[in-house]
C-alpha positions as CSV (number, residue, x, y, z in Angstrom):
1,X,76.7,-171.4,-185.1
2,X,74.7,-174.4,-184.8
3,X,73.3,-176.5,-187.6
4,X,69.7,-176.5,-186.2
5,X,69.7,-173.4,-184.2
6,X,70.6,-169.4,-184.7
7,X,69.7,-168.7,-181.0
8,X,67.8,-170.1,-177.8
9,X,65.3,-169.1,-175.0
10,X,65.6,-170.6,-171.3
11,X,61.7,-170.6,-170.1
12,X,61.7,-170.4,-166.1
13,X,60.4,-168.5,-163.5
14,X,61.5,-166.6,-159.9
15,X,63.1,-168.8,-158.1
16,X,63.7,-171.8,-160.3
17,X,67.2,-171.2,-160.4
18,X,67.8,-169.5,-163.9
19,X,70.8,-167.5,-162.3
20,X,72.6,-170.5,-161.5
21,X,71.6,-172.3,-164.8
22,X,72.5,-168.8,-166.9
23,X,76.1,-168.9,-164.8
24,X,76.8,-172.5,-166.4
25,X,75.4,-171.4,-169.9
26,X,77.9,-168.5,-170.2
27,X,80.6,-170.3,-168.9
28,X,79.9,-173.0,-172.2
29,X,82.4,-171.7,-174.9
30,X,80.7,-170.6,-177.4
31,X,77.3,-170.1,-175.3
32,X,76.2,-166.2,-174.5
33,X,73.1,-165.6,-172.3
34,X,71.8,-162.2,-171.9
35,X,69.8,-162.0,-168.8
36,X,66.1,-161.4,-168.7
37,X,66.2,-159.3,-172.1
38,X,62.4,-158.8,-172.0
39,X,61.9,-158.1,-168.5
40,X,59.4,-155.0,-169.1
41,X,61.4,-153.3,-165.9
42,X,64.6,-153.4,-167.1
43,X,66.7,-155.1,-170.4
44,X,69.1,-158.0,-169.2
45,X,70.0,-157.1,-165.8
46,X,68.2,-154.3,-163.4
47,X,71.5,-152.1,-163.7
48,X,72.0,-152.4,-167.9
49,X,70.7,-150.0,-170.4
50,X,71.2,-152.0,-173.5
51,X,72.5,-155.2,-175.0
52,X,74.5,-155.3,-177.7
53,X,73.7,-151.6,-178.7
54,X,69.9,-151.9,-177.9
55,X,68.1,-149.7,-175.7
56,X,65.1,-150.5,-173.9
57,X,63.2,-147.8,-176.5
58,X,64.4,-149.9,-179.3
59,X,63.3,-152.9,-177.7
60,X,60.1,-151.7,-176.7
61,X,59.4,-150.5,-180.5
62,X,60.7,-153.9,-182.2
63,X,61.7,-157.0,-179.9
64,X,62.5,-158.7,-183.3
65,X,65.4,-155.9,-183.1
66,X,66.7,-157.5,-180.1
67,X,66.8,-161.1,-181.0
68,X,67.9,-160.6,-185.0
69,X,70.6,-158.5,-182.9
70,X,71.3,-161.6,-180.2
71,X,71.3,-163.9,-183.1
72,X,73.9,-162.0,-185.4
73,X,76.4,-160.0,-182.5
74,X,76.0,-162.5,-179.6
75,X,79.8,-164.4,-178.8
76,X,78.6,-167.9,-180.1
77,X,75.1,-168.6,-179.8
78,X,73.2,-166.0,-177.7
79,X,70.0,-165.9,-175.9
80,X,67.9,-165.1,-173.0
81,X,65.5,-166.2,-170.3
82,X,62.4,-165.2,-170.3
83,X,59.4,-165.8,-167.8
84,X,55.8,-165.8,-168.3
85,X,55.2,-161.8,-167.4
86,X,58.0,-161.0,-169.7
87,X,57.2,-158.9,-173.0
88,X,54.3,-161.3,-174.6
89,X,54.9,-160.2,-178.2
90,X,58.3,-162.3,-177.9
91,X,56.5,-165.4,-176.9
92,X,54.6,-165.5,-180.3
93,X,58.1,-164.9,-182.1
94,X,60.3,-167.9,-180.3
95,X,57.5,-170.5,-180.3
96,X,56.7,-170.3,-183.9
97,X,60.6,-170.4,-185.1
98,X,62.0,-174.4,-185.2
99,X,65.1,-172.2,-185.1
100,X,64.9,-171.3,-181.7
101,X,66.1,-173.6,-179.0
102,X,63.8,-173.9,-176.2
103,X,65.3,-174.9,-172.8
104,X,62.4,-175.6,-170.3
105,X,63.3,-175.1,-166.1
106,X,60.9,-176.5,-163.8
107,X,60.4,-176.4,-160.3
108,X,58.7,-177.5,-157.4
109,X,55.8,-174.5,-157.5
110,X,55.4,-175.3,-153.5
111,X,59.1,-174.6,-153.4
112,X,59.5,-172.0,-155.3
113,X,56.8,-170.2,-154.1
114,X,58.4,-170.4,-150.2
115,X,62.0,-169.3,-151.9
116,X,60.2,-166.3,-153.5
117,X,58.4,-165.5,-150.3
118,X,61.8,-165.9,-148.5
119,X,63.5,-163.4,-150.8
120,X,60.9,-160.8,-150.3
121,X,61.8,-160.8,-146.5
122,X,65.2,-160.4,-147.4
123,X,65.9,-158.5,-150.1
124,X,68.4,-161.0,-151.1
125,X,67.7,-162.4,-154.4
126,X,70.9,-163.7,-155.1
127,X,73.9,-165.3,-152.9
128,X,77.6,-165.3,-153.7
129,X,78.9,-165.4,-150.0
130,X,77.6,-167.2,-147.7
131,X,78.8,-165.1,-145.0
132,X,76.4,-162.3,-146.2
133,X,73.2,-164.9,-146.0
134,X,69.9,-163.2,-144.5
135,X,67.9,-165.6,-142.4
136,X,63.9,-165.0,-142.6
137,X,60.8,-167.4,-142.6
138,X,58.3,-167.6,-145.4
139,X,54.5,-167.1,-144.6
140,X,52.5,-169.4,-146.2
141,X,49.1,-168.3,-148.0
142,X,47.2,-171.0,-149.8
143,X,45.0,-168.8,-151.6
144,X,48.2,-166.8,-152.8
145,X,50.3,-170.1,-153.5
146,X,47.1,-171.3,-155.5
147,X,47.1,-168.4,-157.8
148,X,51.1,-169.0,-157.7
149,X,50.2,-172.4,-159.0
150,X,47.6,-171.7,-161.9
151,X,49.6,-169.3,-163.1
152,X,52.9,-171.7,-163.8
153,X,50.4,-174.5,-164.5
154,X,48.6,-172.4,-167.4
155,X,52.0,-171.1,-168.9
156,X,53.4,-174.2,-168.7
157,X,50.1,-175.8,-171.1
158,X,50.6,-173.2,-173.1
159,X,54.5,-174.0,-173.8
160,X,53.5,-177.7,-174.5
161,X,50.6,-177.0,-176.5
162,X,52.2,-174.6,-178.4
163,X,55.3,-176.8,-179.0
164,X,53.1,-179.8,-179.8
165,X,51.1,-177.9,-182.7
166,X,54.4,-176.8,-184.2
167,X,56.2,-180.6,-184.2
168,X,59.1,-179.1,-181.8
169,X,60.3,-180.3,-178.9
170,X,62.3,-178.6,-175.8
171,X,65.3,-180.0,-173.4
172,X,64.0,-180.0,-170.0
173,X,65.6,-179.3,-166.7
174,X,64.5,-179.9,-163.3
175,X,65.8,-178.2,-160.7
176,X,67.3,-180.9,-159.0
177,X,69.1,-181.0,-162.8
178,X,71.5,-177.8,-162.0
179,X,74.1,-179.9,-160.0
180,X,74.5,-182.7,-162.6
181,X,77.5,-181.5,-164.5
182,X,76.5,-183.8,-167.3
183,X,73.0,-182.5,-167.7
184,X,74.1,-179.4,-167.9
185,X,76.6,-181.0,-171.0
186,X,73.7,-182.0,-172.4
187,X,72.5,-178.7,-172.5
188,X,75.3,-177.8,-174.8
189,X,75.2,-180.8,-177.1
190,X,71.3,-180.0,-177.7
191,X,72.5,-176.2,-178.5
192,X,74.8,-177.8,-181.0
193,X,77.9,-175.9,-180.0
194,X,81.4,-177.4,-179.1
195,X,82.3,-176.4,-175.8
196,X,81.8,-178.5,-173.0
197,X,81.7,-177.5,-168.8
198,X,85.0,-179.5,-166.6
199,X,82.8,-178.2,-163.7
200,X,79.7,-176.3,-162.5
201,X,79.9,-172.8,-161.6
202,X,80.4,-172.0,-157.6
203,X,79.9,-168.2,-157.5
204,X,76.2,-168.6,-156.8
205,X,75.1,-170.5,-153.4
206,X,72.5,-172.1,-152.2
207,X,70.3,-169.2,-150.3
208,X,67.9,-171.8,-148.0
209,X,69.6,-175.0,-147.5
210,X,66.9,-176.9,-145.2
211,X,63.9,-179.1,-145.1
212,X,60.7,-176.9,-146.4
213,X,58.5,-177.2,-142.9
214,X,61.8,-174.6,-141.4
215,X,61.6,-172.7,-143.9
216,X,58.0,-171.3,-143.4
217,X,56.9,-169.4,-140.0
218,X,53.1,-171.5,-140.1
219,X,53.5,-174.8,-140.7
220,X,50.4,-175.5,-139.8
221,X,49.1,-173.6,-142.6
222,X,50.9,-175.1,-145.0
223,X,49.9,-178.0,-144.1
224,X,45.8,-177.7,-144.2
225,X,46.2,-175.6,-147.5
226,X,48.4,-178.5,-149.4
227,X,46.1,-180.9,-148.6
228,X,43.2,-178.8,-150.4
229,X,45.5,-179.7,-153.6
230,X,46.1,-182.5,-155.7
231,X,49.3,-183.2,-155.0
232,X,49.6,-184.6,-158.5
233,X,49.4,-181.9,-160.2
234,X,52.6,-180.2,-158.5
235,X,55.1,-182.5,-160.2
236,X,53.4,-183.4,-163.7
237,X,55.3,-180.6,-165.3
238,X,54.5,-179.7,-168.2
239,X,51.2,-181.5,-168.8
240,X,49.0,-180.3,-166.0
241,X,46.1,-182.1,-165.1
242,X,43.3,-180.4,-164.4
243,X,43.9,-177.1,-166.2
244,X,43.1,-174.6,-164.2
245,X,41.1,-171.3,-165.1
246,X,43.3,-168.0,-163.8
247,X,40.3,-166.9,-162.0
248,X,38.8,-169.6,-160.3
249,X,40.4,-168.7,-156.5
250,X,38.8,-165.3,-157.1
251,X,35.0,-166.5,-156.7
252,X,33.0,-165.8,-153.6
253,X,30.1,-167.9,-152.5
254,X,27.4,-166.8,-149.8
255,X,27.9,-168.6,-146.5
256,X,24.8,-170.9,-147.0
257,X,22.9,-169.6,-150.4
258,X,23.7,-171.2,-153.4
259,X,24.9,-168.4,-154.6
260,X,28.3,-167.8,-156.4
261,X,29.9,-164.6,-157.6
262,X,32.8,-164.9,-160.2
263,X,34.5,-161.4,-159.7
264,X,35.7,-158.8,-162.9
265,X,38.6,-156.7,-161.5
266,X,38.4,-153.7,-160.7
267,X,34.4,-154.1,-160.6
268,X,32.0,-153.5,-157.8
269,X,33.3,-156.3,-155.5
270,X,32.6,-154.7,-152.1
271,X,29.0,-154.4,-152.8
272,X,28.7,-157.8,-153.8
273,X,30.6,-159.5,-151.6
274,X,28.1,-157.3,-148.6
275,X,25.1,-158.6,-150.3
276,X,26.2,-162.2,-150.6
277,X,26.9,-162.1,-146.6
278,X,23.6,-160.0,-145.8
279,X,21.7,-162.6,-148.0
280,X,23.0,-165.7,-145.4
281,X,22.2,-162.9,-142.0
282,X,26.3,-163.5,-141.9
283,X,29.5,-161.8,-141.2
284,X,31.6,-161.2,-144.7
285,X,34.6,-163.2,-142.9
286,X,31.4,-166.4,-143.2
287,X,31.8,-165.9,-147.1
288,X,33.2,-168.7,-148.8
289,X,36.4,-168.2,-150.4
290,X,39.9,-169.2,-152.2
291,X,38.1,-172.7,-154.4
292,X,40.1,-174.5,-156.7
293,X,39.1,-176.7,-159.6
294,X,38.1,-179.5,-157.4
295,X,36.5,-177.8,-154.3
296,X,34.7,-175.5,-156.7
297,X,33.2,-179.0,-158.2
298,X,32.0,-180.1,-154.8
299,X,30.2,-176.6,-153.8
300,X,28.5,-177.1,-157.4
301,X,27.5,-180.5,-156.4
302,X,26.5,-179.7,-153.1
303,X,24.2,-176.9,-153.7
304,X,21.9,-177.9,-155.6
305,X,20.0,-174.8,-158.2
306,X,22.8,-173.0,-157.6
307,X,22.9,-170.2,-160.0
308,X,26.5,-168.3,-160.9
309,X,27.0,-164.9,-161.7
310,X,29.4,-161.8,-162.3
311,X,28.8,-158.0,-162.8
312,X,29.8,-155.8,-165.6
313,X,31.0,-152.2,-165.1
314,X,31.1,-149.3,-167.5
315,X,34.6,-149.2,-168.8
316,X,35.2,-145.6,-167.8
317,X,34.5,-145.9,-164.5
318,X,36.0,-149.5,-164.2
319,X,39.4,-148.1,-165.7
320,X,39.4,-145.0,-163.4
321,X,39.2,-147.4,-160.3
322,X,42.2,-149.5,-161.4
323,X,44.0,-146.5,-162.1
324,X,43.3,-144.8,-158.5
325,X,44.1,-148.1,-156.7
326,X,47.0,-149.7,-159.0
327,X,48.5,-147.2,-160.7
328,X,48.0,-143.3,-159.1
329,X,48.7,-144.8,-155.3
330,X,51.5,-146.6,-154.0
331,X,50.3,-148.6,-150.6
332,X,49.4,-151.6,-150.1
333,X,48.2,-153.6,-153.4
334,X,49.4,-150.7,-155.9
335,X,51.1,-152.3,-158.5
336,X,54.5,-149.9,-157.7
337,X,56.9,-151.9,-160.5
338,X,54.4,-151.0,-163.0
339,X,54.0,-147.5,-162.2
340,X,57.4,-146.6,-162.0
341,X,57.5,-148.3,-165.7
342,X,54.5,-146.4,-166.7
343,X,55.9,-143.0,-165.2
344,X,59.9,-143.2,-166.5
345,X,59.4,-145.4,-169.9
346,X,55.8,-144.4,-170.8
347,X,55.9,-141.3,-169.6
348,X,53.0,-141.2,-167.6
349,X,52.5,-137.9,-166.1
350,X,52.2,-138.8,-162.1
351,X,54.9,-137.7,-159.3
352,X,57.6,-139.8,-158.0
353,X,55.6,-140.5,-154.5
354,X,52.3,-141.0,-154.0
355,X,49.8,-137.2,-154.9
356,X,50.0,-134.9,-152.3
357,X,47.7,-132.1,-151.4
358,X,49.2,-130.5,-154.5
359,X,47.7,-133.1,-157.2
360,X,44.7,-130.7,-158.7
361,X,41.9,-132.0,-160.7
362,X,43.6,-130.8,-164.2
363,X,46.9,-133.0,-163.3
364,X,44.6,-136.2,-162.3
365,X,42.4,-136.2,-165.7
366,X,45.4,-135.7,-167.8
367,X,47.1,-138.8,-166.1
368,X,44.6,-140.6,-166.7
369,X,44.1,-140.3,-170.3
370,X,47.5,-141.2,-170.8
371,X,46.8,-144.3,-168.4
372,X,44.0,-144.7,-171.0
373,X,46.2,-144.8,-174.0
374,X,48.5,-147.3,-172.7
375,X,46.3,-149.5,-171.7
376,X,45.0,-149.2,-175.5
377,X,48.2,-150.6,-176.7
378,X,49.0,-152.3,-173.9
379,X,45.5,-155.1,-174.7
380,X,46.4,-154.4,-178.4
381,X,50.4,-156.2,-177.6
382,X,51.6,-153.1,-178.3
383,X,53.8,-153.7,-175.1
384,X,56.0,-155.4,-172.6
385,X,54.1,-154.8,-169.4
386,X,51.5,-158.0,-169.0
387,X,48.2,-157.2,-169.6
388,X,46.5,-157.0,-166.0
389,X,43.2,-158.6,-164.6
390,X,42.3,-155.0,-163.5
391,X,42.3,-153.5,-166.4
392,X,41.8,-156.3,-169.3
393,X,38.5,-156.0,-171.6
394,X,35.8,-157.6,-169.5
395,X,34.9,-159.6,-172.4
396,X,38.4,-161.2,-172.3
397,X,37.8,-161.3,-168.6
398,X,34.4,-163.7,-168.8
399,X,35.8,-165.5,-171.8
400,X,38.5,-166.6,-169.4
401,X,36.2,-167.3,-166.4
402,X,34.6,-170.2,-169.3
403,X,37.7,-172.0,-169.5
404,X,36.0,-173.6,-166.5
405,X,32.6,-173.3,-167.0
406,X,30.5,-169.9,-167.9
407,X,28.4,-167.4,-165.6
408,X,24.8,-168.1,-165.3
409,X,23.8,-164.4,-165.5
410,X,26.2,-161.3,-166.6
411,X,24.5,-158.9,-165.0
412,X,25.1,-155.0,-164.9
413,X,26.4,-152.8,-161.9
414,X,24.0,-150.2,-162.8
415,X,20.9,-153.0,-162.5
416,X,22.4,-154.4,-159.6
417,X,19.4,-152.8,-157.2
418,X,17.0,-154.4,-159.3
419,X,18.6,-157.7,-160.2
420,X,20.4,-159.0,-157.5
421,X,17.3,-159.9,-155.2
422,X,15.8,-161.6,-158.5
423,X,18.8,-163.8,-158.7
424,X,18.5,-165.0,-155.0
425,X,14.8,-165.7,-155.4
426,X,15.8,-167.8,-158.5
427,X,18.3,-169.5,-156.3
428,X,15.8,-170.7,-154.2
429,X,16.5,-167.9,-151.2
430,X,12.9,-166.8,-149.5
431,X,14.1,-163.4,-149.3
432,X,16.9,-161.1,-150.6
433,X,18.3,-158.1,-149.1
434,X,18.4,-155.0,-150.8
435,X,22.0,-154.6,-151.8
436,X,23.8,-151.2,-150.7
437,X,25.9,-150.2,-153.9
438,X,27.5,-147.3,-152.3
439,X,31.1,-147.6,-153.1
440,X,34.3,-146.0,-151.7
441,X,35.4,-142.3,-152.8
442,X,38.5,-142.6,-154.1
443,X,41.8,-140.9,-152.6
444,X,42.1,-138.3,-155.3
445,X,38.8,-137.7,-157.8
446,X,36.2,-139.3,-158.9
447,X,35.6,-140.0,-162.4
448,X,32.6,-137.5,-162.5
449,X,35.0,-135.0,-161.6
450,X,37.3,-135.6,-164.4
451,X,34.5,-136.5,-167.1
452,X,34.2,-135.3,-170.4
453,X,33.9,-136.4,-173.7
454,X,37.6,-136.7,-174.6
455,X,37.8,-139.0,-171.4
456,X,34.8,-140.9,-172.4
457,X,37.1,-141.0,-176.4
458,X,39.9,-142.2,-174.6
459,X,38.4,-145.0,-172.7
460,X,35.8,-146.3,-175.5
461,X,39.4,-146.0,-177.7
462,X,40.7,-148.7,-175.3
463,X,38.1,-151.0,-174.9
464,X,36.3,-150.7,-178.4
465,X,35.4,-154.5,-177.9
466,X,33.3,-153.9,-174.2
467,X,31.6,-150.9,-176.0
468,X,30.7,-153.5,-178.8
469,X,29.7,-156.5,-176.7
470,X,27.6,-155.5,-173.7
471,X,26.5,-152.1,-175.9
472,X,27.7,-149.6,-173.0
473,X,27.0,-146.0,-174.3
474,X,28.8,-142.9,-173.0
475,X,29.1,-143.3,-168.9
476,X,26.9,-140.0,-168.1
């Protein structure tokens, strides 16, 4: 074992190469990696049900189990890679303890973002003959690459600051790194073991071995939505400048108005967004869209009395739509990982496929209880599934949105009639339409279908905080 460390933890991300950088770490003597240990889909690899005698239950109750267990039965030094959706309880554990090794890999976000998109054409995630490669072109999307990019940029702050308030320091490697057999030495003599690599693994290949504009289908694309970025910011890994606010490509502006709405998940966005294009006479496709930091600065500075809102929904009935959209359906923009999670670890009590004409009102209200309760613990860190935009405490939600700069006005979907056309009349606008707040029925029930008051227990159990902070009472 090493004098200064018991075990380590390789910090990466899709597509960064940690499976090529794992290959050379196992072939160290004396070096033992374990996969992604905390993945909360799977522990180690997508076809293992423990490590070292550890089941995903026992993990889920006690990650310390896991890495007391890595540290003590590992051959040599063990550890893991973990990336920044991984089981957030463990980040807490291997940032505050000097004696963890902390091995950083970094990436091109533009590139690993194309690579990922690449993959998801192909299903290939991994490439050990080249004869079996799969050919496919990425499509570029600037507002998805930018929320790709904030999200790196703000876990890789949060690594540095982290480090920085605890005196340690980490062993970098770039990319470009994996091929230099004597960085990948280096790796070992930070580690503090003995062995040493002659050569670098060859099982793994290359999967897209050409210039970036042939790799993506619309280069043209690419190209307008880069040059919306600071390029800068793409390679200052890890100290980010500016540091961008997770929401920020989520606000809407009306086409002319000054008028900006910074969106809550899972809230009444539909209405809104109608209003803010009916307020302008304008199409919704008119609506401004996807800002960053920068461009979000200039449509401040050129609209002057501009006033900035968002909307606050009753928790219950916010929770029921993130639970018929994300969780209960499995098309387009359900969140189908996490459900199968939810159904076969958390035992959530929804079919295999997507509710059929057979689903029945008593089925849908117990599901969603137990969505209810997990979501309890899973904002509590009781769990390894992330905690998502849809469904986090609005008051987290808005605390977020003043990383950059706070709302003007929280207002409330259930005063929207009466205070949305006060809000454009304070921006300046001569008249303000009224705003239809009609939203969609959902597939299955609605909420006043299921509603009761050990719903209404459930839900206030979850988000004791919203019940606290905006004073919402019971939701009939």
């Amino acid at each position: 074992m090493s004098a200064d460390f018991d075990y380590f933890i390789v910090f990466a991300e899709m597509r960064t190469g940690s499976n090529f950088l794992e290959a050379n770490l196992n072939a160290i003597e004396g070096v033992t990696c374990h996969g992604e240990a905390f993945n909360p889909h799977f522990i180690g690899y997508p076809n293992k049900t423990e490590i070292l005698g550890v089941t995903r239950e026992m993990r889920e109750d006690s990650p310390v189990q896991l890495i007391e267990t890595i540290k003590k039965f590992s051959d040599g030094m063990g550890g893991f890679r973990y990336f920044h959706d991984h089981d957030p309880r463990v980040l807490d554990i291997a940032l505050d303890d000097p004696r963890c090794a902390k091995i950083i890999l970094t990436r091109n976000p533009l590139e690993s973002y194309v690579s990922w998109k690449i993959a998801q054409e192909t299903g290939q995630w991994k490439l050990t003959n080249v004869k079996r490669r799969r050919d496919a072109k990425a499509t570029f999307s600037a507002a998805e690459f930018e929320t790709h990019l904030e999200e790196l940029q703000a876990f890789q702050v949060t690594l540095l600051n982290r480090l920085q308030a605890q005196g340690q320091t980490a062993f970098y490697v770039a990319y470009e790194d994996l091929q230099n057999l004597d960085v990948m030495n280096g790796v070992a003599s930070f580690l503090g073991v003995d062995g040493r690599l002659d050569g670098l693994d060859d099982s793994l290949k290359p999967q897209n071995p050409v210039a970036l504009e042939e790799k993506v289908a619309n280069a043209d694309a690419l190209e307008k939505g880069m040059a919306r970025i600071d390029r800068f910011n793409l390679t200052r890994t890890p100290n980010f400048e500016p540091r961008r606010g997770p929401v920020v490509p989520s606000y809407i502006a009306a086409p002319h108005a000054p008028l900006l709405y910074m969106p809550i998940r899972s809230g009444p966005e539909e209405a809104v967004r109608n209003w803010l294009a009916a307020v302008d006479d304008s199409a919704l496709d008119a609506l401004q869209t996807g800002f960053n930091q920068k461009s979000l600065r200039h449509w401040k500075r050129d609209h002057f009395g501009h006033r900035t809102f968002t909307v606050v929904r009753h928790p219950a009935l916010r929770l029921h739509d993130a639970f018929c959209s994300k969780i209960l359906t499995t098309g387009p923009g359900s969140y189908n990982k996490i459900r199968n999670t939810l159904r076969r670890f958390h035992k959530l009590p929804i079919p295999g496929q997507e509710p059929n004409e057979n689903w029945d009102l008593a089925a849908h209200r117990e599901a969603f209880i137990a969505f209810a309760q997990f979501v309890k613990m899973n904002i509590s860190g009781q769990t390894s599934i992330r905690v998502d935009a849809h469904w986090c405490s609005q008051t987290q939600a808005i605390s977020n949105m003043a990383e950059f700069a706070h709302p003007d006005m929280i207002l409330r979907e259930d005063q929207l009639a009466e205070m949305l056309p006060i809000l454009a009349i304070s921006a300046g606008c001569d008249a303000s339409p009224a705003p239809d707040l009609e939203t969609p029925a959902p597939a299955f029930f609605t909420l006043e279908d299921i509603y009761d008051d050990e719903v209404e227990s459930a839900v206030k159990d979850a988000y004791q905080r919203d019940y606290l902070m905006f004073g919402f009472d019971s939701w009939s």
